[in-house]
TORLOMAR-613413 format. One record per atom (N, C-alpha, C): x, y, z; chain. Coordinates in nm, 4 decimals. Layout:
# residues N
@xx=X&yy=Y&zz=Z&chaine=A $
...
This chain:
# residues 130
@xx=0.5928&yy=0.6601&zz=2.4318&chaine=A $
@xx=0.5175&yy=0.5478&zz=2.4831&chaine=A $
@xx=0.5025&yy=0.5654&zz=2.6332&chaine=A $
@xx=0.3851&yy=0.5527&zz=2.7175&chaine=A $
@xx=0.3784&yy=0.5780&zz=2.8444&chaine=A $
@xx=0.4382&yy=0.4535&zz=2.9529&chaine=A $
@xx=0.5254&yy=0.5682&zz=3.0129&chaine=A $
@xx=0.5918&yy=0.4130&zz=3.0707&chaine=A $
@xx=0.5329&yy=0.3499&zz=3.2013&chaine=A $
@xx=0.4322&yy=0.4111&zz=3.2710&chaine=A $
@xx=0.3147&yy=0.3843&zz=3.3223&chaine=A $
@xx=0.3073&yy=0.2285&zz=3.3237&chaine=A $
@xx=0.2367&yy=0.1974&zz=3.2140&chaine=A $
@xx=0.1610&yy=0.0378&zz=3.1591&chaine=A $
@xx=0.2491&yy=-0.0091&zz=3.1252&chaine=A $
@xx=0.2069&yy=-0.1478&zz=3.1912&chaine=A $
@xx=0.3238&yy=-0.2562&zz=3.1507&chaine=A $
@xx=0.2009&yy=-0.3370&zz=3.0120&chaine=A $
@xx=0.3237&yy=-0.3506&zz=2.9700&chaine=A $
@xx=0.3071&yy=-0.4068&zz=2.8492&chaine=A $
@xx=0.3411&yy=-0.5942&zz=2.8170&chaine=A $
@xx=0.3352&yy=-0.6609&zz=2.9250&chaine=A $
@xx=0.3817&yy=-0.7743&zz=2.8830&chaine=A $
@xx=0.2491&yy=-0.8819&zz=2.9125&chaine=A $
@xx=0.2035&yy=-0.9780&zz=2.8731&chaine=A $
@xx=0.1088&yy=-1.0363&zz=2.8801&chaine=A $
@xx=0.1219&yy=-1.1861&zz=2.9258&chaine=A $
@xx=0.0855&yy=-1.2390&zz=3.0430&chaine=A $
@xx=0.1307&yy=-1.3762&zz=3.0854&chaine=A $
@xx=0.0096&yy=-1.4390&zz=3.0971&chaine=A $
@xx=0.0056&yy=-1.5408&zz=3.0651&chaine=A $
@xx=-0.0533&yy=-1.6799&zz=3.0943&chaine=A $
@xx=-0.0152&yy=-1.7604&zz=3.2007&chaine=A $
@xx=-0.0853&yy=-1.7291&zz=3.3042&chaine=A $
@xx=-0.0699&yy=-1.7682&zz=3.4579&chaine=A $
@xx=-0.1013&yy=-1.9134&zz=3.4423&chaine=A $
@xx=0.0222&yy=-2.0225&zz=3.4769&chaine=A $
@xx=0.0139&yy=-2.1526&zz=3.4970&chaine=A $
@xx=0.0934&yy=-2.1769&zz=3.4136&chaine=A $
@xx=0.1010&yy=-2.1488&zz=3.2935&chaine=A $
@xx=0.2019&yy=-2.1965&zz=3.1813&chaine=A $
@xx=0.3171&yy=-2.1702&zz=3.1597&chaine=A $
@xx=0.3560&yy=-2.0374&zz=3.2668&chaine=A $
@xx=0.4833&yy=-1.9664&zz=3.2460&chaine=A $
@xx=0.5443&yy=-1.8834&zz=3.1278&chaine=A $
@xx=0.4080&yy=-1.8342&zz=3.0204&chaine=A $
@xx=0.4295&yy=-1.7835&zz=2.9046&chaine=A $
@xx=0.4463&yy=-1.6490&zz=2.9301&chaine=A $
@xx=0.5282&yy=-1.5966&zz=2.9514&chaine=A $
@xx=0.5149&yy=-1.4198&zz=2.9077&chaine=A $
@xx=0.5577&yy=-1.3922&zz=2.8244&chaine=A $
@xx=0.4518&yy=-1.2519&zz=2.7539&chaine=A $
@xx=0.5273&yy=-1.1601&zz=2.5939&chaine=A $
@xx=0.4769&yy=-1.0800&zz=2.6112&chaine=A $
@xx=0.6467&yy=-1.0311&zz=2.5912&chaine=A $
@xx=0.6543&yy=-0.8573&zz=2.6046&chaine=A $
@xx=0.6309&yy=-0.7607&zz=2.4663&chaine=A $
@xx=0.4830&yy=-0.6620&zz=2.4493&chaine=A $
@xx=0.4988&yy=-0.6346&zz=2.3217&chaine=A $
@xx=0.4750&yy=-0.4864&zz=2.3459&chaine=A $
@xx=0.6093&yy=-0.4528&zz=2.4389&chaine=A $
@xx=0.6522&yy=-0.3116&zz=2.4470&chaine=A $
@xx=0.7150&yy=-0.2710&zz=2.3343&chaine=A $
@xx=0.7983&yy=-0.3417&zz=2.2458&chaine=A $
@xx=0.8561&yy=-0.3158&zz=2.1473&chaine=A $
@xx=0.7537&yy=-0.2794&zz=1.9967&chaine=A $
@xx=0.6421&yy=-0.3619&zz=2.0274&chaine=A $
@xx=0.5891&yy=-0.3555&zz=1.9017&chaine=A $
@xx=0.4583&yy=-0.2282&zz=1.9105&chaine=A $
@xx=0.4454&yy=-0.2130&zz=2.0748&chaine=A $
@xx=0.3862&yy=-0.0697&zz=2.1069&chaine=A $
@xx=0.4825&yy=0.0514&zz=2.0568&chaine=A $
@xx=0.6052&yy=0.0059&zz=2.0825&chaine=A $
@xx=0.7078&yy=0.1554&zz=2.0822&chaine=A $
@xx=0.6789&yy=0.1776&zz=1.9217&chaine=A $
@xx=0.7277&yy=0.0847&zz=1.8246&chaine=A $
@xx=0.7164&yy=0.1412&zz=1.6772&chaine=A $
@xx=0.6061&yy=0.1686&zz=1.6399&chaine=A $
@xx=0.4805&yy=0.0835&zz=1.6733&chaine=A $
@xx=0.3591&yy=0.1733&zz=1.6405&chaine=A $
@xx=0.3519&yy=0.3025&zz=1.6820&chaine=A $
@xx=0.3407&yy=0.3509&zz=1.8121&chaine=A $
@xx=0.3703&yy=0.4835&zz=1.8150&chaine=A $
@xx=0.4576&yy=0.5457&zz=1.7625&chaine=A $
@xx=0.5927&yy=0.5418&zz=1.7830&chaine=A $
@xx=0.6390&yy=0.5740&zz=1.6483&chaine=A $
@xx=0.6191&yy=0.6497&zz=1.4862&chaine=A $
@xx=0.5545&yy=0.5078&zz=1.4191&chaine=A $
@xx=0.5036&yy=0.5778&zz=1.3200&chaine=A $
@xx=0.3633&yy=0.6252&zz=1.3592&chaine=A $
@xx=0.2914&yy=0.6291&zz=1.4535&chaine=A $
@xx=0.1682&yy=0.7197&zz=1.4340&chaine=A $
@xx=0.2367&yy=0.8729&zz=1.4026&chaine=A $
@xx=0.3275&yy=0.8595&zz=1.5196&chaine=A $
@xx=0.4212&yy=1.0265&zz=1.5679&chaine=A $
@xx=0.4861&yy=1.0351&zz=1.4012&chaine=A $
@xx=0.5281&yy=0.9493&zz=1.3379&chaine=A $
@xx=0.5364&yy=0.9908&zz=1.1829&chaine=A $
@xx=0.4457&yy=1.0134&zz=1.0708&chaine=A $
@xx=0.3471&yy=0.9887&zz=1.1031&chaine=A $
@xx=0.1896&yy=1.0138&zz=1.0381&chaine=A $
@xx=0.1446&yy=1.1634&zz=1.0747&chaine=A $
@xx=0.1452&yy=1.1880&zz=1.2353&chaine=A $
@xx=0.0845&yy=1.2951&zz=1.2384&chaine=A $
@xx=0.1993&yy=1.4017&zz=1.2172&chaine=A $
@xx=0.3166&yy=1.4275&zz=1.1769&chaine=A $
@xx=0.4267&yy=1.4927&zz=1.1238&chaine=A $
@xx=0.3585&yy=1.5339&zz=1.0217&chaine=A $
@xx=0.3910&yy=1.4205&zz=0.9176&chaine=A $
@xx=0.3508&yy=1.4109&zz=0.7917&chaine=A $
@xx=0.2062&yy=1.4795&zz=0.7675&chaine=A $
@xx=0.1156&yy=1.5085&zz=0.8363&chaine=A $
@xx=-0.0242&yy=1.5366&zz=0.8411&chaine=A $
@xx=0.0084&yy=1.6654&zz=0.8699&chaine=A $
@xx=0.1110&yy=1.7380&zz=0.9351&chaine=A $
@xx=0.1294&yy=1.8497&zz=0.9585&chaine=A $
@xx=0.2126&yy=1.9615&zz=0.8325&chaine=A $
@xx=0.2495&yy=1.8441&zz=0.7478&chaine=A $
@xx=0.3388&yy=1.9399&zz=0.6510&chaine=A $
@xx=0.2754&yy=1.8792&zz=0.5368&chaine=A $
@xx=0.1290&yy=1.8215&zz=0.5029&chaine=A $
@xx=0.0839&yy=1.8041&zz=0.3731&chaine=A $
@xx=-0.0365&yy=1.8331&zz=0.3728&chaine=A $
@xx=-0.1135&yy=1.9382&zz=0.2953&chaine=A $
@xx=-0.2650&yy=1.9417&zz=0.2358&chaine=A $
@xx=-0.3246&yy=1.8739&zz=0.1757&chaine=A $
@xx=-0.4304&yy=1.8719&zz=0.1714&chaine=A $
@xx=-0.5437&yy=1.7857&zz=0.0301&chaine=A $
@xx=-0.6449&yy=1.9357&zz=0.0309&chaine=A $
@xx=-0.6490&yy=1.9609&zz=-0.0524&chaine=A $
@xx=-0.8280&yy=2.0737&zz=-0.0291&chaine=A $
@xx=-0.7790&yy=2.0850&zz=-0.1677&chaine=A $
@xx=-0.9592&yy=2.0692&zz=-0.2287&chaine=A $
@xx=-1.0210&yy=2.0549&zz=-0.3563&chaine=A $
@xx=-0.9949&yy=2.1800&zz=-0.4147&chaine=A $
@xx=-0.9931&yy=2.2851&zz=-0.3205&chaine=A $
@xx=-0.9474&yy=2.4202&zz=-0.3612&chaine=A $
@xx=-0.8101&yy=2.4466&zz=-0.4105&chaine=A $
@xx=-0.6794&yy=2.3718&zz=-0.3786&chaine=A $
@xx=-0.5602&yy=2.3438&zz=-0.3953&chaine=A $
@xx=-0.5521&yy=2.2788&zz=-0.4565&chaine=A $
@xx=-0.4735&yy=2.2876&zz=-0.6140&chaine=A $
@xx=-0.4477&yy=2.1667&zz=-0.7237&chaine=A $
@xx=-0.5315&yy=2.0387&zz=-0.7110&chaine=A $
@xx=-0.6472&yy=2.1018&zz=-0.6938&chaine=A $
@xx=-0.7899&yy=1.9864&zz=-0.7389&chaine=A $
@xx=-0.7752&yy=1.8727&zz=-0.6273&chaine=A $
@xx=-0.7083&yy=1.9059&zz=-0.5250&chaine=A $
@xx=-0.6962&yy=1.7949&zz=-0.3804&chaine=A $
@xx=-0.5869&yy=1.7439&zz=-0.4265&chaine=A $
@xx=-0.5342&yy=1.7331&zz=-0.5070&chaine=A $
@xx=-0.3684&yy=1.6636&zz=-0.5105&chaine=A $
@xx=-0.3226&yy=1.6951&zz=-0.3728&chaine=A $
@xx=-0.2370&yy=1.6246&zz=-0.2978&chaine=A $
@xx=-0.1740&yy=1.6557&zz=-0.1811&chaine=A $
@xx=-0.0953&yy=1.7204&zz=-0.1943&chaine=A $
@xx=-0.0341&yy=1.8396&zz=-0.1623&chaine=A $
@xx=0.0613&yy=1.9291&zz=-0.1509&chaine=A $
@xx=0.1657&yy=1.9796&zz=-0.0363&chaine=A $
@xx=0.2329&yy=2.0360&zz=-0.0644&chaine=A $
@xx=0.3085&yy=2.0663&zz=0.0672&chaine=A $
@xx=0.1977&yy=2.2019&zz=0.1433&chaine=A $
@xx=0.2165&yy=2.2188&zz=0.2664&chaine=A $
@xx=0.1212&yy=2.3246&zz=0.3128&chaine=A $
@xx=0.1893&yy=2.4814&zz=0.2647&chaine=A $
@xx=0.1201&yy=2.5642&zz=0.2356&chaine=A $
@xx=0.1598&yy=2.7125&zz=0.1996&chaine=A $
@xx=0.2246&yy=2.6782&zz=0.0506&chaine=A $
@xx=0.2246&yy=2.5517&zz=-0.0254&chaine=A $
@xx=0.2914&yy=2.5772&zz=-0.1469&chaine=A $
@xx=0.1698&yy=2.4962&zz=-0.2554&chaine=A $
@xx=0.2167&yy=2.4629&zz=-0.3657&chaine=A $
@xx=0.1356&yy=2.4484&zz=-0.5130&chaine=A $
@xx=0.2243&yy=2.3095&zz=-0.5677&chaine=A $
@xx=0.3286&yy=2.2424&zz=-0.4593&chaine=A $
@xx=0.3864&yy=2.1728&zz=-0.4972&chaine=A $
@xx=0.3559&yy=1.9916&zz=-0.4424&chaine=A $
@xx=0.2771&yy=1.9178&zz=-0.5827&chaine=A $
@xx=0.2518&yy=1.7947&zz=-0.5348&chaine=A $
@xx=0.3708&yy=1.6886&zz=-0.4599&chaine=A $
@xx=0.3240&yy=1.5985&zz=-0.3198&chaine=A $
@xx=0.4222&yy=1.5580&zz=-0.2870&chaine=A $
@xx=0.3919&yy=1.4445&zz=-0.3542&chaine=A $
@xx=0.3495&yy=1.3540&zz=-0.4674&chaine=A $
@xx=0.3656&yy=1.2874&zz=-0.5428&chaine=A $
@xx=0.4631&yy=1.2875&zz=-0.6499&chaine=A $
@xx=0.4640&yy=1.4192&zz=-0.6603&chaine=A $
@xx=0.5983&yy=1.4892&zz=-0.7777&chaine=A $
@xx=0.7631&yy=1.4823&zz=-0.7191&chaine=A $
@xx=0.7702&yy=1.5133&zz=-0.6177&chaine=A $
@xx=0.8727&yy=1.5138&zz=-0.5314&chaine=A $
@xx=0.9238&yy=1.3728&zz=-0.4879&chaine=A $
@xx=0.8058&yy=1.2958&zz=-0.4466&chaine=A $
@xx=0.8185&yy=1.1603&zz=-0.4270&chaine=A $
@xx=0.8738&yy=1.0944&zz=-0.5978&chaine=A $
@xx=0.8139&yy=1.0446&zz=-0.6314&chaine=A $
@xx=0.8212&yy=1.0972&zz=-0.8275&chaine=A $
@xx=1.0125&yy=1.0873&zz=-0.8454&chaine=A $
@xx=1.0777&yy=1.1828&zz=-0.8571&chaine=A $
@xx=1.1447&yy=1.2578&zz=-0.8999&chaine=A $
@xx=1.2594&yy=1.1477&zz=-0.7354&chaine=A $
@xx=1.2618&yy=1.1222&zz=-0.6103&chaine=A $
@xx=1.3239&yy=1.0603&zz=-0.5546&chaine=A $
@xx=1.3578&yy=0.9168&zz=-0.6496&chaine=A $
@xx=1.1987&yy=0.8891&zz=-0.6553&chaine=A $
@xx=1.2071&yy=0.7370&zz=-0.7066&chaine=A $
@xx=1.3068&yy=0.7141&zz=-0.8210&chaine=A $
@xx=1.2805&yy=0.7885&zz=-0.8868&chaine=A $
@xx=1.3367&yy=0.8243&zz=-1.0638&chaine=A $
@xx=1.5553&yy=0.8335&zz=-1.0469&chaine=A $
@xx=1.5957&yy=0.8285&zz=-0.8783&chaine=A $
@xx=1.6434&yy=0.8484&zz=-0.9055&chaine=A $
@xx=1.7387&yy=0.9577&zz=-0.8681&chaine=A $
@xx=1.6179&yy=1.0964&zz=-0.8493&chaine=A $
@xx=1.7223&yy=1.1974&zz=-0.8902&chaine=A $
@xx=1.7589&yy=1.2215&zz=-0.6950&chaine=A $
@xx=1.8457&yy=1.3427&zz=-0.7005&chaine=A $
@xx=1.9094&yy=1.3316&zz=-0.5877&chaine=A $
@xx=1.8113&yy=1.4580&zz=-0.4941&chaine=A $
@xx=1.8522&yy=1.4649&zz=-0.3596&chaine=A $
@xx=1.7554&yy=1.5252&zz=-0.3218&chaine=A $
@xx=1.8134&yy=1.7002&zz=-0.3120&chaine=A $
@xx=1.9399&yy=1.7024&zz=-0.3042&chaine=A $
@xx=1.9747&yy=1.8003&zz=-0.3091&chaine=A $
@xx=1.9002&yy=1.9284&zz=-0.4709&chaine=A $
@xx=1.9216&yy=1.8292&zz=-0.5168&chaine=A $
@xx=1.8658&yy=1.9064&zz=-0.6644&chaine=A $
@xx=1.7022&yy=1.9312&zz=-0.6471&chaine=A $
@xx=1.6594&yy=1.8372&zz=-0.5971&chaine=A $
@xx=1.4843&yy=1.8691&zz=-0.5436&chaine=A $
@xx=1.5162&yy=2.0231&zz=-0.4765&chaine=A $
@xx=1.5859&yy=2.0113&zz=-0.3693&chaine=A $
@xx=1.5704&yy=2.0932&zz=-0.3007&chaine=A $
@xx=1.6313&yy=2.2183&zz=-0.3466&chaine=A $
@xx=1.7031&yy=2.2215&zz=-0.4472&chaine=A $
@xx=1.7608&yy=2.3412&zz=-0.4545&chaine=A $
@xx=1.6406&yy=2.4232&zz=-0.6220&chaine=A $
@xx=1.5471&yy=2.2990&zz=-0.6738&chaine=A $
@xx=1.4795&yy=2.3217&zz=-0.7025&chaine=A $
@xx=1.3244&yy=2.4072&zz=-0.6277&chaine=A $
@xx=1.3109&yy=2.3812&zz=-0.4999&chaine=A $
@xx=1.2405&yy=2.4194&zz=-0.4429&chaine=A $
@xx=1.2859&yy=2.4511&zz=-0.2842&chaine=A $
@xx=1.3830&yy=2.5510&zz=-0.2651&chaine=A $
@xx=1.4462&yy=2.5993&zz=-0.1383&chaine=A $
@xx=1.3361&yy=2.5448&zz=-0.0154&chaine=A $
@xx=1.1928&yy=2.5637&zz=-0.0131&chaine=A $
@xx=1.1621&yy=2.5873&zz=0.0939&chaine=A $
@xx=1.1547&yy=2.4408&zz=0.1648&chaine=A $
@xx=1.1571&yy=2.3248&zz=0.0775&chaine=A $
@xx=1.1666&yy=2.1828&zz=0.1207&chaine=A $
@xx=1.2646&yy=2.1392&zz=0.1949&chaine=A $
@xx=1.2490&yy=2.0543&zz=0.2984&chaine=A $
@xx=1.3716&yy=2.0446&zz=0.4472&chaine=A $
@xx=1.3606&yy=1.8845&zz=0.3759&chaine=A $
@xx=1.4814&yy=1.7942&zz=0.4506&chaine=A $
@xx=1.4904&yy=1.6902&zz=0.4509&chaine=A $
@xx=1.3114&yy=1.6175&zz=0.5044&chaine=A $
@xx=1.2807&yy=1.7099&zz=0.6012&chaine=A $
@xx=1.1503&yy=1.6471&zz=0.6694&chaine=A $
@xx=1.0317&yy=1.6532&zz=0.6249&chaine=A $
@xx=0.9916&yy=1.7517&zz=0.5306&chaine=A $
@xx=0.9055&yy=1.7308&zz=0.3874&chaine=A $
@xx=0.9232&yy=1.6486&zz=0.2936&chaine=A $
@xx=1.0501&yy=1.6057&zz=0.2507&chaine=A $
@xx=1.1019&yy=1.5051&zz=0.1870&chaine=A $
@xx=1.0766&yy=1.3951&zz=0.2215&chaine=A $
@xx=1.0743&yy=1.3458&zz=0.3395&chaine=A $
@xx=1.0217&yy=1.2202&zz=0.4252&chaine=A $
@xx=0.8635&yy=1.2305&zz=0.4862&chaine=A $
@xx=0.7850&yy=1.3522&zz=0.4766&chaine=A $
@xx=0.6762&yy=1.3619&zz=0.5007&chaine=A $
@xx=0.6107&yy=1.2694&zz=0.4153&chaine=A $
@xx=0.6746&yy=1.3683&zz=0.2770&chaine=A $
@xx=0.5868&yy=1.3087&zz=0.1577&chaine=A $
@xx=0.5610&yy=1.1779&zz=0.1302&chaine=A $
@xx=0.6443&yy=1.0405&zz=0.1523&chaine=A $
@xx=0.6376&yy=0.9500&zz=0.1170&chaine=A $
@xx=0.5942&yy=0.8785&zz=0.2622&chaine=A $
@xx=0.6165&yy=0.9076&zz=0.4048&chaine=A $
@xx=0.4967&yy=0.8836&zz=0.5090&chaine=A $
@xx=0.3348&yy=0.9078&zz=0.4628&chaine=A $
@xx=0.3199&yy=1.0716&zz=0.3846&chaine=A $
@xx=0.2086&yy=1.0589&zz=0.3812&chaine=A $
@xx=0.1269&yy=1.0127&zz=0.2730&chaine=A $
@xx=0.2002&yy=0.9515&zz=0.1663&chaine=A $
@xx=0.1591&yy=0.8411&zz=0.0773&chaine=A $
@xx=0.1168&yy=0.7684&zz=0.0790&chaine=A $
@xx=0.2304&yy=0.6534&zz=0.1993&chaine=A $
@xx=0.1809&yy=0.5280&zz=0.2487&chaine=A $
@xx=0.0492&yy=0.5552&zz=0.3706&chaine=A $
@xx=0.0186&yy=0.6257&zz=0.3943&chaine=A $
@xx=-0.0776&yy=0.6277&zz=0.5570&chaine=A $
@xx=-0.1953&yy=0.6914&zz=0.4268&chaine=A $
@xx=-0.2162&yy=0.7434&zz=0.3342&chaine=A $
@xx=-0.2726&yy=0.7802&zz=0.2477&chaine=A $
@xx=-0.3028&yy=0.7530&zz=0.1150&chaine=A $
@xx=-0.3350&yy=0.6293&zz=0.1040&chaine=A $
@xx=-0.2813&yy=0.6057&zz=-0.0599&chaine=A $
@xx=-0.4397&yy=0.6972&zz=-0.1218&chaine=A $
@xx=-0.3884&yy=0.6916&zz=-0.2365&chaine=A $
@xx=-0.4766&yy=0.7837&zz=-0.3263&chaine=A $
@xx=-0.5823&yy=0.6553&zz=-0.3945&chaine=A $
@xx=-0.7122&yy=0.7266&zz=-0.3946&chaine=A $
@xx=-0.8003&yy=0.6113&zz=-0.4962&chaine=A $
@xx=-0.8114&yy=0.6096&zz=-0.6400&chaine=A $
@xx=-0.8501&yy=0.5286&zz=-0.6907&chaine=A $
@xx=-0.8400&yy=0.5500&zz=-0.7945&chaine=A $
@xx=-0.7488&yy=0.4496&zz=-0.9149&chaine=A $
@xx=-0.7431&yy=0.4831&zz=-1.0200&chaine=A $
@xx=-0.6996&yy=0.4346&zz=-1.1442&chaine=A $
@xx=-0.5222&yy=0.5676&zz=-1.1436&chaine=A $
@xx=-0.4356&yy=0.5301&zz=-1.1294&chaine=A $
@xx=-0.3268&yy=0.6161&zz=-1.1007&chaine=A $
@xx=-0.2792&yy=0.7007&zz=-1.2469&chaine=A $
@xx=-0.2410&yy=0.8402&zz=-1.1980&chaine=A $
@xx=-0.2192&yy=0.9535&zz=-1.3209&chaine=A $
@xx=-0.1196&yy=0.8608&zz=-1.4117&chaine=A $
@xx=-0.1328&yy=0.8384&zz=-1.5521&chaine=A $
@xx=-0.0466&yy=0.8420&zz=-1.6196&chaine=A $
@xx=0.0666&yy=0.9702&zz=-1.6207&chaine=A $
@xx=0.2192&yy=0.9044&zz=-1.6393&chaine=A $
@xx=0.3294&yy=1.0304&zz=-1.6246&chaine=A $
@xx=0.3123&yy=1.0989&zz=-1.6970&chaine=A $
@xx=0.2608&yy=1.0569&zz=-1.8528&chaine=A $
@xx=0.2499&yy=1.1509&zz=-1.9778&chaine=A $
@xx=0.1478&yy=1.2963&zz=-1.9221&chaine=A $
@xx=0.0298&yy=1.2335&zz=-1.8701&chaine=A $
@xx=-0.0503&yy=1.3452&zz=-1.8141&chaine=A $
@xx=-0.0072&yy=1.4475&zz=-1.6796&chaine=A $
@xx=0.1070&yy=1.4257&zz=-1.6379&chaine=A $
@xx=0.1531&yy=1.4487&zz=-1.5102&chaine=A $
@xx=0.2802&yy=1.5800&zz=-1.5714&chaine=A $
@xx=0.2862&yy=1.5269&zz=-1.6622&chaine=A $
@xx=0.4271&yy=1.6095&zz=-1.7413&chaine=A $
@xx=0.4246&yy=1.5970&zz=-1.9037&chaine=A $
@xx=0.3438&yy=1.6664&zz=-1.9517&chaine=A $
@xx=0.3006&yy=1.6851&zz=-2.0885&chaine=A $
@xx=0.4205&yy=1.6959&zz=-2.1574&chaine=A $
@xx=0.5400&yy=1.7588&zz=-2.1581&chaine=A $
@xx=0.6603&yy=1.8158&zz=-2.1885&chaine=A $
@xx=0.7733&yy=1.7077&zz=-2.1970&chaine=A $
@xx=0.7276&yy=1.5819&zz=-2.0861&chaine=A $
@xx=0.8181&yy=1.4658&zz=-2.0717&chaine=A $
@xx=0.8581&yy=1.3766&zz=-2.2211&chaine=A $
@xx=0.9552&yy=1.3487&zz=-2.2147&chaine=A $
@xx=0.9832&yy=1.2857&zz=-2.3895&chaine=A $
@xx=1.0490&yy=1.1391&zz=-2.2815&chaine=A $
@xx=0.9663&yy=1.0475&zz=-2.3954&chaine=A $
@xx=0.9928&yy=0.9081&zz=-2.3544&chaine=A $
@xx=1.1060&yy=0.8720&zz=-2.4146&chaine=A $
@xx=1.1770&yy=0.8165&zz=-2.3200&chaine=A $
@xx=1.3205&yy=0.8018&zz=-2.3753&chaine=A $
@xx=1.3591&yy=0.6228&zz=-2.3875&chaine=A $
@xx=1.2725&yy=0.5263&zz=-2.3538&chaine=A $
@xx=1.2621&yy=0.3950&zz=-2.3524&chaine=A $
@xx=1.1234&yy=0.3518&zz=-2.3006&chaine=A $
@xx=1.0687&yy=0.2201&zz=-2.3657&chaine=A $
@xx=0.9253&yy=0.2251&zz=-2.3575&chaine=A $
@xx=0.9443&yy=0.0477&zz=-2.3010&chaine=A $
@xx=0.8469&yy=-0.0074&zz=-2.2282&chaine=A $
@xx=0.8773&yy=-0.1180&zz=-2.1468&chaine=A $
@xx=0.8852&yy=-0.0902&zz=-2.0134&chaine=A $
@xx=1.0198&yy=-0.0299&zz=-1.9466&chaine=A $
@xx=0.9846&yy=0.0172&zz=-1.8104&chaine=A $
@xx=0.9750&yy=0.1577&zz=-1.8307&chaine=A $
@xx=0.9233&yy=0.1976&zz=-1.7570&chaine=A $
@xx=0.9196&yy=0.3633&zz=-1.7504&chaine=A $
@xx=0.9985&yy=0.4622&zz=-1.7328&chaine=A $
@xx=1.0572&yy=0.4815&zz=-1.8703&chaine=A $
@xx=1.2230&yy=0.5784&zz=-1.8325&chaine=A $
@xx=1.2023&yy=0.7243&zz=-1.9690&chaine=A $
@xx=1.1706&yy=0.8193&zz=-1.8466&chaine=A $
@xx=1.1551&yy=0.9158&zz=-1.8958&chaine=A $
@xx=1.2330&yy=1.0172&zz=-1.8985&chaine=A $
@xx=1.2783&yy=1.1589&zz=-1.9660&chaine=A $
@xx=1.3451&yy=1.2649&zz=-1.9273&chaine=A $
@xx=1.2653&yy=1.3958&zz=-1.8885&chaine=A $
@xx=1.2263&yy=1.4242&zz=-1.7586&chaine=A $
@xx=1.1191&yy=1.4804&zz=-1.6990&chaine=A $
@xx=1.2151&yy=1.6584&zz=-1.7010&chaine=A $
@xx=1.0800&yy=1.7352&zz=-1.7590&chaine=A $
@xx=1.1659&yy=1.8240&zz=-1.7335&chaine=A $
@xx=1.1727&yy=1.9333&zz=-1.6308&chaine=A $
@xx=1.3048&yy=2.0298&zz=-1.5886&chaine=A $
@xx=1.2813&yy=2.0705&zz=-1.4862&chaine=A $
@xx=1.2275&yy=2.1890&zz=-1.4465&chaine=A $
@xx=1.1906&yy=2.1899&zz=-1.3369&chaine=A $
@xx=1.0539&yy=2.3557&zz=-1.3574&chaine=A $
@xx=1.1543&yy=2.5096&zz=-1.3428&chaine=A $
């Protein structure tokens, strides 16, 4: 945040000042976590049909995200896929939210053909591993 500009805003006569240096600092912040995230995820139509991916790999960060939610631990992500850092791990779900996808959302069945439904109501599947 540039510490340059002051950031506080007064109303001369009334004695009101507000300071919204704080709410500058976290916006920047997460921009600086957006453009991270923009740095370690693809979209190109040429790459798994624009699914977002990690850059240099074939691996959706919806899947990864996926597989957190579900639950599983990250160590096992990762030892599933060495080249993933804690900070791809947190890319992915920055660049989710700053990105949501359009659309009518993949059913899991279509996402993981192989998946066997193991309770039907909430979504509890046994996904299998690559």
């Amino acid at each position: 945040m540039p510490h340059d500009i002051d950031w506080t805003i007064a109303l001369p006569g009334r004695g009101i000042v507000v300071d919204i240096s704080s709410f500058v600092a976290e916006a920047t912040s997460r921009a600086k976590d957006v453009d991270n995230a923009d740095r370690l995820v693809i979209s190109d139509v040429e790459i798994m049909g624009g699914a977002p991916c990690f850059i240099h790999s074939r691996v959706p960060i919806d899947m990864v995200v996926g597989r957190i939610d579900c639950g599983e631990d990250r160590a096992q992500i990762q030892s599933d896929y060495p080249f993933l850092t804690e900070a791809h791990i947190d890319a992915a779900r920055i660049y989710m939210a700053a990105h949501p996808r359009r659309g009518r959302p993949l059913r899991i069945t279509d996402m993981y053909p192989t998946a066997k439904v193991i309770a039907s109501g909430t979504a509890k599947l046994k996904l299998p591993h690559p």
